[in-house]
Steps between C-alpha positions, in 0.01 A plus 500: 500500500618818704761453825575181626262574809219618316491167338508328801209690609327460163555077511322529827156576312593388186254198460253613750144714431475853551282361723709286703755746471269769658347253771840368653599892554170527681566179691824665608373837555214337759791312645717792545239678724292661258080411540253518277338780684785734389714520861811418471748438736809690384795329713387153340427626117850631573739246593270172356401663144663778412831416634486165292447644180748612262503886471731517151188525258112518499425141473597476912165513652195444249227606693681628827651817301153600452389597820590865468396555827739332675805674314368830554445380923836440459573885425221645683748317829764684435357800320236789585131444290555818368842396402360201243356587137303188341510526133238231343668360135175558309473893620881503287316353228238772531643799522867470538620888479217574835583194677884549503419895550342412811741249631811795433272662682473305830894500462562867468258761398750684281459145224160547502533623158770256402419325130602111426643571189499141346164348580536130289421174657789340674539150612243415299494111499359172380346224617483176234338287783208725600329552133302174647191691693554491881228251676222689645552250800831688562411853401243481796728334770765754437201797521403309783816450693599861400165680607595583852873635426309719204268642723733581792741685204239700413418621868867533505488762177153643636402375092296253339729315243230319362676184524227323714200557233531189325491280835194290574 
């Protein structure tokens, strides 16, 4: 059952829906100062989400943790643009070996021919509870809700991600 506070976190949503799971994070998300047009008022989403959510493993913030954009607005505060790398997951998948070449790269040119020597899946996990098919109802209120973050993370990497074809 894992740490005594990831079970606590794991009762929480333990007899609810994905569904209901993923709707009360948007309820508090909307509460918290972020709209559905994709602003979000940082000082808020701060102190009255993220501050309120455990931080000791990935179940702290359902949908919250997936607007990207806000973590990397977070950086981009404190750091130069030219100073942040974004590295989409599914380029890894793609071509591992360039990807990583590149991002040694952007840290020092001299790694640019640096080679990951063990390239196997890590932290490869399972989910029991999701072999169910997801509810298209949810699938397009998360694409929904998410739209607006996407597209402002792709201006932000001067990229199409592709994550906004599917959205109606």
């Amino acid at each position: 059952l894992g740490p005594p506070r990831e079970k606590e976190s794991k009762d929480a949503v333990s007899n609810k829906t994905f569904e209901e799971v993923v709707q009360d994070d948007l309820d508090d998300l909307y509460a918290a100062g972020v709209s559905r047009n994709g602003s979000i008022d940082y000082s808020r989403f701060q102190t009255e989400y993220l501050a309120k959510r455990p931080v000791h493993h990935g179940g702290h913030s359902f949908v919250g943790r997936g607007i990207y954009i806000a973590q990397i607005r977070a950086f981009a505060s404190k750091f130069p643009r030219s100073h942040i790398h974004v590295v989409p997951m599914k380029s890894l998948a793609e071509d591992l070996q360039g990807v990583m070449g590149r991002t040694f790269e952007f840290i020092d040119p001299d790694l640019k021919h640096f080679v990951v020597a063990d390239t196997s899946v890590k932290n490869k996990r399972h989910y029991p509870r999701m072999q169910e098919r997801v509810n298209e109802k949810v699938v397009k209120m998360l694409r929904e809700f998410y739209r607006p973050f996407n597209e402002e993370l792709c201006q932000f990497c001067g990229k199409d991600l592709g994550w906004n074809k599917h959205t109606t």
